[in-house]
C-alpha positions as CSV (number, residue, x, y, z in Angstrom):
1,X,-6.0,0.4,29.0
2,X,-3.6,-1.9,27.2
3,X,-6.4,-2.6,24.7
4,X,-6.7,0.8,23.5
5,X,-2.8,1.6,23.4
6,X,-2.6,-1.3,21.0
7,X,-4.9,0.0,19.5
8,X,-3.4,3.3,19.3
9,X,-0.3,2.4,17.9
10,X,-1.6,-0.3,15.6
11,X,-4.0,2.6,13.4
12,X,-2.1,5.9,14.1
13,X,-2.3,6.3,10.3
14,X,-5.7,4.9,8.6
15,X,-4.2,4.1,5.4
16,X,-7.5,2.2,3.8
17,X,-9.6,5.0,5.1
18,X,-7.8,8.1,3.1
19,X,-8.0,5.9,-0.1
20,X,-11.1,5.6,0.4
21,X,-11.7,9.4,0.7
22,X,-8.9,10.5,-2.2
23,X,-11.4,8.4,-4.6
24,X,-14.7,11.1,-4.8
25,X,-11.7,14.2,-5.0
26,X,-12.0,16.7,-8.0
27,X,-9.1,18.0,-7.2
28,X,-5.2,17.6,-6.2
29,X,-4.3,14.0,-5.4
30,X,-6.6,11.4,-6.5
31,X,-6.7,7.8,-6.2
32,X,-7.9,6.1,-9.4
33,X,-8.3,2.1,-7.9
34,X,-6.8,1.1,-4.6
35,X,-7.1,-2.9,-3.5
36,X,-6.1,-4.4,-0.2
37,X,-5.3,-8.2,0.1
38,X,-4.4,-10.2,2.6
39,X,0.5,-10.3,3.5
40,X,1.3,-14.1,2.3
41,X,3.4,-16.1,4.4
42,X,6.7,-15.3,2.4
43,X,6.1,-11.6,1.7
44,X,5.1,-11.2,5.5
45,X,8.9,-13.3,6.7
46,X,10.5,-11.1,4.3
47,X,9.1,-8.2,5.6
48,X,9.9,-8.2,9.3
49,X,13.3,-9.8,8.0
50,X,14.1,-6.9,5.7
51,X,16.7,-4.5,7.2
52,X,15.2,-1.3,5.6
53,X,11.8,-1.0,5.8
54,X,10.8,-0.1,9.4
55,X,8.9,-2.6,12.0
56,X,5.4,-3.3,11.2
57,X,4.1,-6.2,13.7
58,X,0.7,-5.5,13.3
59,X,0.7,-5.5,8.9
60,X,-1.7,-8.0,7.7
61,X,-2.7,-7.2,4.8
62,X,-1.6,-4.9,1.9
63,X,-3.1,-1.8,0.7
64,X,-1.9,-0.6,-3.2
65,X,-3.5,2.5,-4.4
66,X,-2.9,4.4,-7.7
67,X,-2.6,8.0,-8.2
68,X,-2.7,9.9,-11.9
69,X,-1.1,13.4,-12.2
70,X,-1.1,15.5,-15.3
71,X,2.6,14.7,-15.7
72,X,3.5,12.1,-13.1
73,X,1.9,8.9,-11.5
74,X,2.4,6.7,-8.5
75,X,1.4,3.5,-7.1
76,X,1.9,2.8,-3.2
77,X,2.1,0.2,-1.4
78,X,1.4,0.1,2.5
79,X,1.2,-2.9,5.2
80,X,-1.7,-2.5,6.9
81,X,-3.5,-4.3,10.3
82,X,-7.0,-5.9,9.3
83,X,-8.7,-2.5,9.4
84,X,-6.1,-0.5,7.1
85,X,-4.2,1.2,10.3
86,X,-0.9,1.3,10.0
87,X,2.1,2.7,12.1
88,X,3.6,5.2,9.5
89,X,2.0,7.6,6.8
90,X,5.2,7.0,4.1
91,X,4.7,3.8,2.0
92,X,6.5,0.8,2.1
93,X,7.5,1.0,-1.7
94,X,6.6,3.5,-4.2
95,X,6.8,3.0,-8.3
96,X,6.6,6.1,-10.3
97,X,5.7,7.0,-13.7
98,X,7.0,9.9,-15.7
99,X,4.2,9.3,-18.3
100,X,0.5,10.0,-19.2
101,X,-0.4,6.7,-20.2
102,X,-2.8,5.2,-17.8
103,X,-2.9,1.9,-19.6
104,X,0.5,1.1,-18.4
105,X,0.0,2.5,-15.1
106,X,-3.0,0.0,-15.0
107,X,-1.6,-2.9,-15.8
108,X,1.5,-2.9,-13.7
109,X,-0.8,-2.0,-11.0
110,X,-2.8,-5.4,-12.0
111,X,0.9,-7.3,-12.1
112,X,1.5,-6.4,-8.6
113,X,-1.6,-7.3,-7.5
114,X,-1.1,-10.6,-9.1
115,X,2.2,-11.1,-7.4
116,X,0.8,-10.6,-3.9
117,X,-1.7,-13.0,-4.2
118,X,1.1,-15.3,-5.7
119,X,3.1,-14.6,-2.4
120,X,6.0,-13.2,-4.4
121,X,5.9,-9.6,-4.3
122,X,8.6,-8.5,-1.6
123,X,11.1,-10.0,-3.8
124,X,10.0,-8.4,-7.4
125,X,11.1,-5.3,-9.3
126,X,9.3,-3.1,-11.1
């Protein structure tokens, strides 16, 4: 019984799953390139430390997906357990893009990417 209310409150939102899913859409929200890496030691103290974000004990790993509008786009960013659950369906941080260029979209996706597996993303602006 304990095992599956864990389990229950660990993936009451499969984050990794609806990425997944929003990739094949034709239409409405779609998800260009999502990637999901592994919390390093200093992004994961910084996040049960930080005061705003909500509790996450289970987040292992981080899930960053990309979405392109016609005039808008967004790139989320979600802790996750090992199997992309996570407790709550807003994101953890959001950057937004008033513009149509997917090139820049892209590669500040690829930045943040880089500074996760660097360990140094909960402290960086975008």
């Amino acid at each position: 019984m304990r095992k599956r209310l864990k389990k229950k409150i660990e993936n009451s939102y499969n984050a990794l799953n609806e990425a997944r899913r929003q990739r094949f859409k034709r239409k409405g929200i779609r998800c260009i390139r999502y990637e999901f890496l592994p919390i390093g030691e200093r992004d994961r103290f910084e996040l049960t430390n930080d005061e705003i974000s909500p509790d996450y004990p289970y987040a292992t790993h981080w899930l960053i997906e990309t979405f392109v509008w016609e005039n808008s786009s967004q790139i989320r960013i979600f802790p996750c357990s090992k199997n992309g659950g996570t407790t709550s369906i807003s994101p953890v941080r959001l950057i937004v893009y008033f513009d149509k260029n997917v090139e820049q979209i892209l590669d500040t996706f690829k930045k943040v990417i880089e500074d996760m597996k660097s360990d140094r993303f909960w402290n960086t602006i975008y």
